[in-house]
FIKOLZA-598856 format. One record per residue (C-alpha): residue number from 1; x, y, z. Coordinates in pm, whole numbers, always signed. Layout:
residues N
pos=NUM | c1=X | c2=Y | c3=Z
...
//
This chain:
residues 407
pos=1 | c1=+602 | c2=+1001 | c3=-2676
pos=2 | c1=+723 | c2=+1278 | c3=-2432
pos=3 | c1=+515 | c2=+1280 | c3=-2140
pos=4 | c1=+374 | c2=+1640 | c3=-2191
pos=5 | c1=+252 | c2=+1517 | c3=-2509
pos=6 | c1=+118 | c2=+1275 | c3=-2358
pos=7 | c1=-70 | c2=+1441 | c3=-2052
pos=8 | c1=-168 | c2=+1707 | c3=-2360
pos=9 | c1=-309 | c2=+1421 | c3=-2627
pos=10 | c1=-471 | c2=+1215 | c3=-2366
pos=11 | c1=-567 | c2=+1484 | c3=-2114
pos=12 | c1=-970 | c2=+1422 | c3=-2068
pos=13 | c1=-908 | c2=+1029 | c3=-2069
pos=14 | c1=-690 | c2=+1043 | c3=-1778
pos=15 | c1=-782 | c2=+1282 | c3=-1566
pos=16 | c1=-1128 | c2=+1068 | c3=-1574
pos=17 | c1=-903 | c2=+799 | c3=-1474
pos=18 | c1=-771 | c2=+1031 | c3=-1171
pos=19 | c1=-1131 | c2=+1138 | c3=-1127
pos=20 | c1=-1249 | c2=+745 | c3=-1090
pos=21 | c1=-985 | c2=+612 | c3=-826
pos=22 | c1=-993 | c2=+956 | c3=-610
pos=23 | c1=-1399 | c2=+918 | c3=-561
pos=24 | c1=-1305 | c2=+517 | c3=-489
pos=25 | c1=-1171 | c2=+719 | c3=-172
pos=26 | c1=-1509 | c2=+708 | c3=+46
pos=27 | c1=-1499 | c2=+336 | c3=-12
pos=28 | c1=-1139 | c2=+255 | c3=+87
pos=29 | c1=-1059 | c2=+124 | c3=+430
pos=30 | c1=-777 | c2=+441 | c3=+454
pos=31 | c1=-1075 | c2=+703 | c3=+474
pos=32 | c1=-1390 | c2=+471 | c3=+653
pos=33 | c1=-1163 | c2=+368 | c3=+936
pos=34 | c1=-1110 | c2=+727 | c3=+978
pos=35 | c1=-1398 | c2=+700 | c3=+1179
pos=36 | c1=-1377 | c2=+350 | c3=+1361
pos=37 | c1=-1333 | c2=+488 | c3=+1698
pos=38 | c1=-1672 | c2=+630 | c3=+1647
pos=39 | c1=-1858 | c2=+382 | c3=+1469
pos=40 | c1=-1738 | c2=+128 | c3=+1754
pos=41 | c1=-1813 | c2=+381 | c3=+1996
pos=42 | c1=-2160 | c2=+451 | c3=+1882
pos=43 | c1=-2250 | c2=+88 | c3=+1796
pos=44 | c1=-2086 | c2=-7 | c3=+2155
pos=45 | c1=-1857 | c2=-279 | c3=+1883
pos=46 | c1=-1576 | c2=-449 | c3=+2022
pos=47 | c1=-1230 | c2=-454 | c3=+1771
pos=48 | c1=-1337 | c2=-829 | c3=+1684
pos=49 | c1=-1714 | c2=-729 | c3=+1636
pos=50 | c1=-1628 | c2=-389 | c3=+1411
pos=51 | c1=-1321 | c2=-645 | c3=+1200
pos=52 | c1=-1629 | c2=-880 | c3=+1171
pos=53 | c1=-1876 | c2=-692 | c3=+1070
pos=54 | c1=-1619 | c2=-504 | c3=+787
pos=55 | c1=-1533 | c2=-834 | c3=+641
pos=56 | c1=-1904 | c2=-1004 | c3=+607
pos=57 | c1=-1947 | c2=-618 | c3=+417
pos=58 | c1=-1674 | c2=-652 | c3=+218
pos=59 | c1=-1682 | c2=-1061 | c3=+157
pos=60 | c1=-2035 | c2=-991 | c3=-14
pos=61 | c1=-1891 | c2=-719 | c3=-206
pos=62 | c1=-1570 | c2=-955 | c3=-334
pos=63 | c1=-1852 | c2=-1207 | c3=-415
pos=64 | c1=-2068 | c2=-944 | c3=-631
pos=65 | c1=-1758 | c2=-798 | c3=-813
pos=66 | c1=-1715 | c2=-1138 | c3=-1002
pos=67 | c1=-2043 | c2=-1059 | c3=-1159
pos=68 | c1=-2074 | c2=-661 | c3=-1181
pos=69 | c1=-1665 | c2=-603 | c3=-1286
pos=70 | c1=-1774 | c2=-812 | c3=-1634
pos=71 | c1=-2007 | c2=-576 | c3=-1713
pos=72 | c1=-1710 | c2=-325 | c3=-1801
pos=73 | c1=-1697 | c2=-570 | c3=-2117
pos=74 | c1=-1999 | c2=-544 | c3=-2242
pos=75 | c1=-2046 | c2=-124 | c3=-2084
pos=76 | c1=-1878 | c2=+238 | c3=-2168
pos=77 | c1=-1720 | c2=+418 | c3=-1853
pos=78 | c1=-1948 | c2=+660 | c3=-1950
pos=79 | c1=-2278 | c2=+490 | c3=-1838
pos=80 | c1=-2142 | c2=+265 | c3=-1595
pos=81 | c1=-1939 | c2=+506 | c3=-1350
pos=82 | c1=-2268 | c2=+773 | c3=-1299
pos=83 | c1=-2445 | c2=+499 | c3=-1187
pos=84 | c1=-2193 | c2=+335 | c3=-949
pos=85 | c1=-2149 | c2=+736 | c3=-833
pos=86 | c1=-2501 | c2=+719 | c3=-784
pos=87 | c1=-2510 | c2=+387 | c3=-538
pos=88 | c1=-2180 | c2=+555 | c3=-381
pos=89 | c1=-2378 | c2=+881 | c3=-255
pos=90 | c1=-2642 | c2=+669 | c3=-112
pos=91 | c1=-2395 | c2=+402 | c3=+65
pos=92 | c1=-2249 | c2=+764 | c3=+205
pos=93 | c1=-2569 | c2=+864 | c3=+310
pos=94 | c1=-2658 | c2=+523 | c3=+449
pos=95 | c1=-2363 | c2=+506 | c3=+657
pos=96 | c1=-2462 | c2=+903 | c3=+799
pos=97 | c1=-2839 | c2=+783 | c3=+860
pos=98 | c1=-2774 | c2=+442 | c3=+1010
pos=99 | c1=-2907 | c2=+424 | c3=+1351
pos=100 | c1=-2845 | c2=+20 | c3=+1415
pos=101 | c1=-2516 | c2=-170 | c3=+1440
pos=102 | c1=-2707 | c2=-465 | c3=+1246
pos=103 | c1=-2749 | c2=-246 | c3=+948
pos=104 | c1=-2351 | c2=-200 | c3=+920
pos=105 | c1=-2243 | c2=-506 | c3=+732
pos=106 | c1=-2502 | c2=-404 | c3=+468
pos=107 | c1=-2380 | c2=-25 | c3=+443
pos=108 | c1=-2001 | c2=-175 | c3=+449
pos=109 | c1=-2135 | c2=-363 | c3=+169
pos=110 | c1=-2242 | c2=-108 | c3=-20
pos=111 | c1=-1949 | c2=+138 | c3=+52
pos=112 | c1=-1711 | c2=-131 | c3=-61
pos=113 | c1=-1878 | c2=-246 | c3=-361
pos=114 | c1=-1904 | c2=+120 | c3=-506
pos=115 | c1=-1534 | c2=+248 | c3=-381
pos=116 | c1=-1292 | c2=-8 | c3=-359
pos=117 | c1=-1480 | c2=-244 | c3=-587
pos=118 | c1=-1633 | c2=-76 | c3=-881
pos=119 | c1=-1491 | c2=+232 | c3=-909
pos=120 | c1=-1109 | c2=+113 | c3=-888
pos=121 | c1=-1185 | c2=-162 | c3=-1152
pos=122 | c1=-1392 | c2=+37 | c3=-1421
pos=123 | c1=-1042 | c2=+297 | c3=-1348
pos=124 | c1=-784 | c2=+58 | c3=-1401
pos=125 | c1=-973 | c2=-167 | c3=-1655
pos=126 | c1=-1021 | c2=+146 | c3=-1866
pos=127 | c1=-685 | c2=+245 | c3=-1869
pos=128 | c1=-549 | c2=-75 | c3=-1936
pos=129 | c1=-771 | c2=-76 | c3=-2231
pos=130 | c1=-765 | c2=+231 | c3=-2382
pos=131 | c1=-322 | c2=+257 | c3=-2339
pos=132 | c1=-137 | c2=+18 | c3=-2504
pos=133 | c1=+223 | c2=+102 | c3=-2556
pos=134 | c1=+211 | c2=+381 | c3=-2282
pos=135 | c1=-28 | c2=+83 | c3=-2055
pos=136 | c1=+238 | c2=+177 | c3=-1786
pos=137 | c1=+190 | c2=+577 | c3=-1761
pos=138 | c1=-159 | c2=+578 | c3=-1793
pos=139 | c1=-242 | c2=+296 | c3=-1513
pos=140 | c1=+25 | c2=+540 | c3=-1340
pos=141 | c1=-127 | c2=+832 | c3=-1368
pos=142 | c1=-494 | c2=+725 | c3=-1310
pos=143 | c1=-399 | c2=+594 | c3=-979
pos=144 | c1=-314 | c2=+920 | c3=-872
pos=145 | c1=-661 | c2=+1000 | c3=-747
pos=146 | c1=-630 | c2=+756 | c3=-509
pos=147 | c1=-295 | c2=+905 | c3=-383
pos=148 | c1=-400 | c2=+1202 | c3=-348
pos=149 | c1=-735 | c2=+1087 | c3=-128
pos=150 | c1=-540 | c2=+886 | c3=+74
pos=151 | c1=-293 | c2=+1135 | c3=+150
pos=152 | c1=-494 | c2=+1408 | c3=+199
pos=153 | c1=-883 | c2=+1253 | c3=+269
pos=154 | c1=-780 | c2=+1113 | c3=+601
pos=155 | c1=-564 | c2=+1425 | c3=+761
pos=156 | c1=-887 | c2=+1656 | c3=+597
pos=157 | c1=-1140 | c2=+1424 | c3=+832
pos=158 | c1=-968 | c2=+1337 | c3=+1126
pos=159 | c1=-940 | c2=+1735 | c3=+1178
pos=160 | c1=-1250 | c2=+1803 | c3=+1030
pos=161 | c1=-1375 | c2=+1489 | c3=+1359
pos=162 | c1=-1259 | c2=+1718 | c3=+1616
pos=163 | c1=-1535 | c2=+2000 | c3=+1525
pos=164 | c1=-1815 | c2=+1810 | c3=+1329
pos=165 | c1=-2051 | c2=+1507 | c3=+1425
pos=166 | c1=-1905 | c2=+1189 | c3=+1244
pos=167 | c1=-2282 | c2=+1170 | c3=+1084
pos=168 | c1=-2227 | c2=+1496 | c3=+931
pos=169 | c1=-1859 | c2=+1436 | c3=+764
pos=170 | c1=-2064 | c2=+1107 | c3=+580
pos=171 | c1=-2244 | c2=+1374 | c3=+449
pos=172 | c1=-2050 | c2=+1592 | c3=+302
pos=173 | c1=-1849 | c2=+1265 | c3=+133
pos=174 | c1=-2191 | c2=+1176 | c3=-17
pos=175 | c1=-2217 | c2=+1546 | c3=-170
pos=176 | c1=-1854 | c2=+1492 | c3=-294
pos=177 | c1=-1949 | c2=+1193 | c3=-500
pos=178 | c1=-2270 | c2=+1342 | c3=-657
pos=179 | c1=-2064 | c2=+1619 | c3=-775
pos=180 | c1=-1867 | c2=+1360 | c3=-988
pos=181 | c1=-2117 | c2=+1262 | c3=-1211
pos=182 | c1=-2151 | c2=+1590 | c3=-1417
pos=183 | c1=-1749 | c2=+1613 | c3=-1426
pos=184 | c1=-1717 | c2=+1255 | c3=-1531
pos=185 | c1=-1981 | c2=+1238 | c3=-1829
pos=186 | c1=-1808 | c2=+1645 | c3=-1922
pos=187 | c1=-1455 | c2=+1434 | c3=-1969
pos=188 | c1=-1611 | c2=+1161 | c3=-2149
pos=189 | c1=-1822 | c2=+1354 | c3=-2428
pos=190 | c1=-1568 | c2=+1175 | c3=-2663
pos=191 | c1=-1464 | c2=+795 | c3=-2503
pos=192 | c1=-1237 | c2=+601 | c3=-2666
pos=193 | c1=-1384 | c2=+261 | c3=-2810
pos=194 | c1=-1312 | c2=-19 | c3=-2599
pos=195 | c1=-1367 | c2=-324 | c3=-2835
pos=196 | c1=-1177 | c2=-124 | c3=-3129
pos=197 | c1=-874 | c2=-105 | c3=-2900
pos=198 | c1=-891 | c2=-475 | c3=-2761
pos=199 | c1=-895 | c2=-638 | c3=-3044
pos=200 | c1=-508 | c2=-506 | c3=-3150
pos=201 | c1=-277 | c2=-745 | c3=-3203
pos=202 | c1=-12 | c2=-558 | c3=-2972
pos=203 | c1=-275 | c2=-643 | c3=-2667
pos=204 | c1=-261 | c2=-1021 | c3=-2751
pos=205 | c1=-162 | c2=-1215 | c3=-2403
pos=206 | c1=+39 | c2=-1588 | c3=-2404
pos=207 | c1=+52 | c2=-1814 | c3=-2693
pos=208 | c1=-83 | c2=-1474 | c3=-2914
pos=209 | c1=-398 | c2=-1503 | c3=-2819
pos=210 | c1=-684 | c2=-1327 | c3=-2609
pos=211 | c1=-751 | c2=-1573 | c3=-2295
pos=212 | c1=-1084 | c2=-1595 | c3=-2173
pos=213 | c1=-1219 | c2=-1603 | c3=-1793
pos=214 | c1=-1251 | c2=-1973 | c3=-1773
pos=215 | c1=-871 | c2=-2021 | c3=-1978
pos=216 | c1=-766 | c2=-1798 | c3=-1706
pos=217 | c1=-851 | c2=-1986 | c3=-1427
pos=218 | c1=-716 | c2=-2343 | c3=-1578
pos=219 | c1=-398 | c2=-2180 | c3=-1617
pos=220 | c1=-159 | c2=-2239 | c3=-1342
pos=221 | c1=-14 | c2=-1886 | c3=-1308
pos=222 | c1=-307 | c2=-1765 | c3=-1190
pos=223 | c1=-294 | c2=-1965 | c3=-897
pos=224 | c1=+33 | c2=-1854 | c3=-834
pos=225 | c1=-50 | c2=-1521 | c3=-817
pos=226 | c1=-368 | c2=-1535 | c3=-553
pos=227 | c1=-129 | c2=-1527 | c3=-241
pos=228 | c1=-7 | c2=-1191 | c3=-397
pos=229 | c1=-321 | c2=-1104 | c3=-508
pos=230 | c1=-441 | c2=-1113 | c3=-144
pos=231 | c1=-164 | c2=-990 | c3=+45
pos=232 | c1=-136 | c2=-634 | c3=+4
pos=233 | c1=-506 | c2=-577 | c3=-5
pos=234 | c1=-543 | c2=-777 | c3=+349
pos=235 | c1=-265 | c2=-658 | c3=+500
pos=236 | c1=-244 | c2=-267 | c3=+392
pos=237 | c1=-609 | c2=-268 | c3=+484
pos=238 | c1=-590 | c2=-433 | c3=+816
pos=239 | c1=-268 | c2=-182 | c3=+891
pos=240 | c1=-520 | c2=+105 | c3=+808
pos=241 | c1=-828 | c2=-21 | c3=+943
pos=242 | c1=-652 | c2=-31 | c3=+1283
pos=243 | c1=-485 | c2=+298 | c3=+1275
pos=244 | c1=-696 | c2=+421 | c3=+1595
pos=245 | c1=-548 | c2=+112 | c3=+1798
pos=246 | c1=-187 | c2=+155 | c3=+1647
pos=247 | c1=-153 | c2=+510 | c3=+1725
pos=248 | c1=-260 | c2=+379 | c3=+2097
pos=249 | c1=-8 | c2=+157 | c3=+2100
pos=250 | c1=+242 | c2=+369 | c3=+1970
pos=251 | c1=+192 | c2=+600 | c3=+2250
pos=252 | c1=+119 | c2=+841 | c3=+1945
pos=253 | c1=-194 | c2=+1056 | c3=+1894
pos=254 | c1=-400 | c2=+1015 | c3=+1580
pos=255 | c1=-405 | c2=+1324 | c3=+1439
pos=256 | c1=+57 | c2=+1229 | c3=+1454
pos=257 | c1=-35 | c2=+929 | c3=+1262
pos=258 | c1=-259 | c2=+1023 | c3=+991
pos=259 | c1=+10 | c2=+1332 | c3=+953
pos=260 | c1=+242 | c2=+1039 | c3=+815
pos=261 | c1=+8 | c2=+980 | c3=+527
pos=262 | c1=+156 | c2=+1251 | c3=+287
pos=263 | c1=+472 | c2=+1135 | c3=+323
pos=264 | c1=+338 | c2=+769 | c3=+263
pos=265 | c1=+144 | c2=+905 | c3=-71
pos=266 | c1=+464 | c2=+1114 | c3=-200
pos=267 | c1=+676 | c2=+788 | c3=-181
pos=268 | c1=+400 | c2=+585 | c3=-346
pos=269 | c1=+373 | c2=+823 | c3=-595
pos=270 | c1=+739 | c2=+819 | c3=-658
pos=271 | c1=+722 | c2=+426 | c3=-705
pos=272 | c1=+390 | c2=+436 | c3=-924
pos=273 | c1=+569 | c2=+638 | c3=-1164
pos=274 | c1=+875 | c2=+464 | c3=-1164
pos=275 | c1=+698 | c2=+116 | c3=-1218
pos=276 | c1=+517 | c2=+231 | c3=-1456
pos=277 | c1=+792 | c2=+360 | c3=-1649
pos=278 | c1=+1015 | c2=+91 | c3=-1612
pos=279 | c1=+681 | c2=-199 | c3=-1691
pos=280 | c1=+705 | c2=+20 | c3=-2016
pos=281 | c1=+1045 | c2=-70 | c3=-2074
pos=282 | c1=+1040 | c2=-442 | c3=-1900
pos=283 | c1=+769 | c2=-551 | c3=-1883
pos=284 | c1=+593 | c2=-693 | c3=-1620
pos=285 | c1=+736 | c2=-1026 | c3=-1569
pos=286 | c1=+1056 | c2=-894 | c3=-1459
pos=287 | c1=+922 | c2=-669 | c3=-1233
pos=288 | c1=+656 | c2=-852 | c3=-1051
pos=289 | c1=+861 | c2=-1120 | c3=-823
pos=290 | c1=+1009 | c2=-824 | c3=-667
pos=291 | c1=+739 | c2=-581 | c3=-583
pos=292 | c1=+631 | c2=-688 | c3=-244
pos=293 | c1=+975 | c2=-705 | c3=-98
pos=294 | c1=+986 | c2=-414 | c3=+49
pos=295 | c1=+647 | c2=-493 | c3=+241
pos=296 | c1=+901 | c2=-743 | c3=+472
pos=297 | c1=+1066 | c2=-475 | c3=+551
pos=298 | c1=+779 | c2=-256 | c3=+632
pos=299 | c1=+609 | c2=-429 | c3=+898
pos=300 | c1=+911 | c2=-586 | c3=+1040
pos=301 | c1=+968 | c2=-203 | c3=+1103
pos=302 | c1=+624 | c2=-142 | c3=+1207
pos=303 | c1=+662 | c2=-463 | c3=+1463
pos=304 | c1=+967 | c2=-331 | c3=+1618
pos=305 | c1=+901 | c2=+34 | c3=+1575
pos=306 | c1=+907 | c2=+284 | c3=+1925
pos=307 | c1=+921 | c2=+627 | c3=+1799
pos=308 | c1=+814 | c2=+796 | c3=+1505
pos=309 | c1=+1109 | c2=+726 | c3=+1260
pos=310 | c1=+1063 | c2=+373 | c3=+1225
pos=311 | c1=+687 | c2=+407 | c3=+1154
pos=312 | c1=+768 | c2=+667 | c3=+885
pos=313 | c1=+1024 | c2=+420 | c3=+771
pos=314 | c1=+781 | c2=+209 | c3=+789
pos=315 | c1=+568 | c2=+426 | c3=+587
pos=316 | c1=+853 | c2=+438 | c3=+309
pos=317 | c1=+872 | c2=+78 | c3=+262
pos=318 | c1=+549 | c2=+18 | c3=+241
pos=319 | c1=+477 | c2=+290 | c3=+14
pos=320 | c1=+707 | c2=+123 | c3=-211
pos=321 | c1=+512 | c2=-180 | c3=-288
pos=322 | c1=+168 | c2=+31 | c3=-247
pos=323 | c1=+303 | c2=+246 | c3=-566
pos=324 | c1=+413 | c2=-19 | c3=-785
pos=325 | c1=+110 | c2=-209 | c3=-694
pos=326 | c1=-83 | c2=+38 | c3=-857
pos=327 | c1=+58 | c2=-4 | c3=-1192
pos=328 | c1=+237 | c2=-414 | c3=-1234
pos=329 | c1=-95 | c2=-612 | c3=-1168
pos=330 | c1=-321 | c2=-437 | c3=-1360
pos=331 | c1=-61 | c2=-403 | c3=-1632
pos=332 | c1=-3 | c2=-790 | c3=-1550
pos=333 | c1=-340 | c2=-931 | c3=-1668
pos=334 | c1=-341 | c2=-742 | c3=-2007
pos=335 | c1=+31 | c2=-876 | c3=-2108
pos=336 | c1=-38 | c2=-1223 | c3=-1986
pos=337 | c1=-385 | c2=-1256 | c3=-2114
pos=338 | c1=-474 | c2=-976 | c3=-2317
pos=339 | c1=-746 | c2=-737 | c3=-2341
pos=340 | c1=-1082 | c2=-886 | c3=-2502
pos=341 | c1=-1202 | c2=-1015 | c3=-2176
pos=342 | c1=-991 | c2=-835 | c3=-1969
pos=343 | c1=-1298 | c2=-667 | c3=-1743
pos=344 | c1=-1418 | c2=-1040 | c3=-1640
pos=345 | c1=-1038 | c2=-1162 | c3=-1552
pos=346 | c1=-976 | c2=-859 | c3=-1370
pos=347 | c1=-1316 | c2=-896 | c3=-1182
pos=348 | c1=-1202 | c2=-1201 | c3=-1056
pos=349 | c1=-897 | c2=-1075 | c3=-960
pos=350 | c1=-1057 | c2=-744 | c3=-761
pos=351 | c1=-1271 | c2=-951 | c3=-645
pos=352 | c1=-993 | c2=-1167 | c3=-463
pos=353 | c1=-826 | c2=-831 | c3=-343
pos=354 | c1=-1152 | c2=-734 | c3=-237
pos=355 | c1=-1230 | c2=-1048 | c3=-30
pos=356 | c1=-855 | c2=-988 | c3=+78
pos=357 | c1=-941 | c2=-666 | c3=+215
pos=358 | c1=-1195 | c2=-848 | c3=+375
pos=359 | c1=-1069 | c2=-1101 | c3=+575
pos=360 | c1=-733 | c2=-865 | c3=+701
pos=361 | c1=-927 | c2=-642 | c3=+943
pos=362 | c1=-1103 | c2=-958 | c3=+1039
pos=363 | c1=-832 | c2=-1215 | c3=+1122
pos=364 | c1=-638 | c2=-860 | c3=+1305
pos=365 | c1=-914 | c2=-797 | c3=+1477
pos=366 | c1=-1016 | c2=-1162 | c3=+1620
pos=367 | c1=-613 | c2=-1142 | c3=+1707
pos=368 | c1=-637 | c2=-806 | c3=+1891
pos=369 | c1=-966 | c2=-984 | c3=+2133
pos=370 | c1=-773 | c2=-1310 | c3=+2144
pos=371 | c1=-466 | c2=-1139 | c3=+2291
pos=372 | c1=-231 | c2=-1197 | c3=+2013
pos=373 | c1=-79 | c2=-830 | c3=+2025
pos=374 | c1=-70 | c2=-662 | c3=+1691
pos=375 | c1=+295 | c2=-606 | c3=+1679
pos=376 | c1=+321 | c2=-1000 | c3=+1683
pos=377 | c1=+86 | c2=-978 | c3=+1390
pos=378 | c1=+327 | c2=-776 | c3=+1205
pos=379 | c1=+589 | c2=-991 | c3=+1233
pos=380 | c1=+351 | c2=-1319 | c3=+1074
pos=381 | c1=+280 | c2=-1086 | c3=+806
pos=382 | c1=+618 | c2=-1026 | c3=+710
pos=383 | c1=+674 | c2=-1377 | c3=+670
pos=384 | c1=+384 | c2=-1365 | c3=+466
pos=385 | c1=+490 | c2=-1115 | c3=+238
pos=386 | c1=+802 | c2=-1368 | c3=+175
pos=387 | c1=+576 | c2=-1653 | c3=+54
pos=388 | c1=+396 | c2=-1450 | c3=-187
pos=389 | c1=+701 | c2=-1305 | c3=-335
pos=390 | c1=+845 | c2=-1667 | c3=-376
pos=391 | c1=+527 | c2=-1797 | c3=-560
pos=392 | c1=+538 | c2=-1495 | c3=-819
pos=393 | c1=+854 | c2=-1550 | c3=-919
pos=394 | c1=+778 | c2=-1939 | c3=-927
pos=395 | c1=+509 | c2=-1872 | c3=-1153
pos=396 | c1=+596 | c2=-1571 | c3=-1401
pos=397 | c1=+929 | c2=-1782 | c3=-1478
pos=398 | c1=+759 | c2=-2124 | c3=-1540
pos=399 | c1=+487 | c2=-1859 | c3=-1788
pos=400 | c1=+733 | c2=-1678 | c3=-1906
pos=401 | c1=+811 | c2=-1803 | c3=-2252
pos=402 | c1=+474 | c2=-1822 | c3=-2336
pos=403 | c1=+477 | c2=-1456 | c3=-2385
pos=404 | c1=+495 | c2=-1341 | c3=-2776
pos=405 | c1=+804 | c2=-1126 | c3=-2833
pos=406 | c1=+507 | c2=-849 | c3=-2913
pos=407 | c1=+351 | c2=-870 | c3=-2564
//
């Protein structure tokens, strides 16, 4: 189908998909570490403390997302999202009201579980669900909510810091996401039927059949994919979640930093839209081994980088795996598994990239106190990013024929 018939058949299905991962926004690490030089500031929080306190939040959340993302089986987008909107204003609110540090794992918590948690899966699940042949363009064009928050969210606020009280900013987020809720349940007056969709044969996974949660986890390929799993949600969060340090570092001010993040989102846009066109074509299991690749090269550059033209290089190359991470795993679980129990697998897996973006601002942080400078970090990560790519393509070759010609 040409994609303007496309946008034009499917237009109030996706742009609730764009909708869903651009309010994720005020639960991403890219927009609350925004304000970490204030929240450490006002809490008196060392880099170790504030990394510790942001992973016990965010742990908790990966542990309730194995529950809450199955109930995307079972629940419409269209009564589950106004209430996670709901829980997201207050988190906001929360976080603006908060006058003790020991509160803060509990808001994290909350801003997490809402944002980066809930709202990303119900987005991606949906999508997955609802496309089948066009899987690929929809996950694509979903995820550009979250492009255009992280591109745009973070410039918006850290100019917005220089004239208005943190507190206040929180605010105005929380206002943002209770204006969702009547735009979300407008573009789903008509939502598709998930079980009438999962139950097609073209969305059967390996061995033609629909795997279920506890199949999933016996199955060695899904062990093969955890390093992955938690790689670029550690790593691109801890890189965020430290911008105020890195731009230090860099001799750089923030405001020269978070002016990268266009940039960033254009090339990640770029890459979303060309993996999802080419996961169309190939499928996912040719893609996959290769998508973090470029993540070596990113924070090798971001290790050795002096001036601004190897962080925006930086910037490129990580953008690269960023976009086509978007589209490949979520796209990944409904070819190798299919769809009928698709929002319980893919709980589990958010919930390991949630726990992932849990543990990177920790681990980075206890570095930064122990001494261990971050650009030494960058370089460890690299190496990381190696590993993972070896164990994907390990495991998608060994799963490989498994896969019905139809998948």
């Amino acid at each position: 189908m040409p994609i303007l018939a496309f946008l034009r058949d499917n237009a109030p299905w996706l742009t609730a998909g764009v909708l869903l991962t651009f309010l994720s926004s005020f639960g991403q690490t890219y927009f609350i570490s925004v304000f970490a030089g204030e929240i450490r500031e006002g809490f008196g929080l060392s880099h170790g403390e504030w990394g510790g306190i942001y992973t016990l939040g965010t742990t908790a959340s990966a542990l309730v997302m194995v529950w809450a993302g199955g109930l995307t089986d079972h629940f419409r987008v269209r009564v589950l999202a106004p209430i996670v909107l709901l829980l997201m204003t207050a988190a906001c609110l929360s976080m603006a009201l908060n006058p003790v540090w020991w509160l803060l794992p509990l808001v994290i918590f909350a801003l997490r579980f809402t944002g980066q948690g809930m709202m990303s899966h119900l987005a991606v699940v949906a999508m997955a669900r609802w496309f089948i042949a066009s899987r690929g363009k929809a996950l694509s064009i979903a995820t550009l909510g979250n492009s255009v928050g992280e591109s745009l969210l973070p410039l918006i606020f850290v100019s917005l810091l220089i004239i208005h009280d943190w507190r206040v900013l929180w605010v105005a987020a929380a206002v943002m996401a209770l204006i969702g809720i009547p735009l979300l349940l407008l573009l789903l007056r008509r939502e598709r039927t998930p079980q009438s969709w999962a139950q097609t044969s073209q969305s059967l996974g390996m061995d033609g059949r629909h795997w279920t949660r506890g199949q999933t986890l016996r199955h060695f390929l899904f062990w093969f994919m955890i390093p992955a799993l938690l790689g670029p949600s550690a790593f691109n969060t801890a890189f965020f979640f430290h911008q105020v340090h890195i731009a230090e570092i860099k001799a750089i001010s923030h405001v020269e930093l978070v002016a990268m993040f266009p940039l960033y989102t254009l090339v990640g846009i770029g890459a979303m839209v060309l993996s999802g066109w080419a996961l169309d074509r190939l499928g996912t299991a040719r893609l996959l081994p290769f998508m973090q690749l470029p993540m070596v090269v990113a924070f090798t550059l971001f290790a050795f980088s002096e001036g601004t033209v190897m962080l925006i290089l930086g910037f490129v190359f990580l953008a690269l795996t960023t976009g086509a991470n978007s589209t490949l795993p979520n796209a990944f679980w409904a070819e190798f598994y299919g769809t009928a129990h698709m929002g319980s697998i893919k709980a589990m897996a958010a919930a390991i990239m949630v726990f992932g973006s849990a543990i990177g601002p920790g681990l980075t942080g206890l570095g930064i106190d122990l001494g261990l400078a971050i650009e030494a970090q960058f370089l460890l990560i690299a190496g990381y990013f190696v590993f993972t790519s070896v164990m994907m393509a390990i495991g998608v070759t060994r799963a490989r024929p498994q896969l019905s010609p139809t998948s």
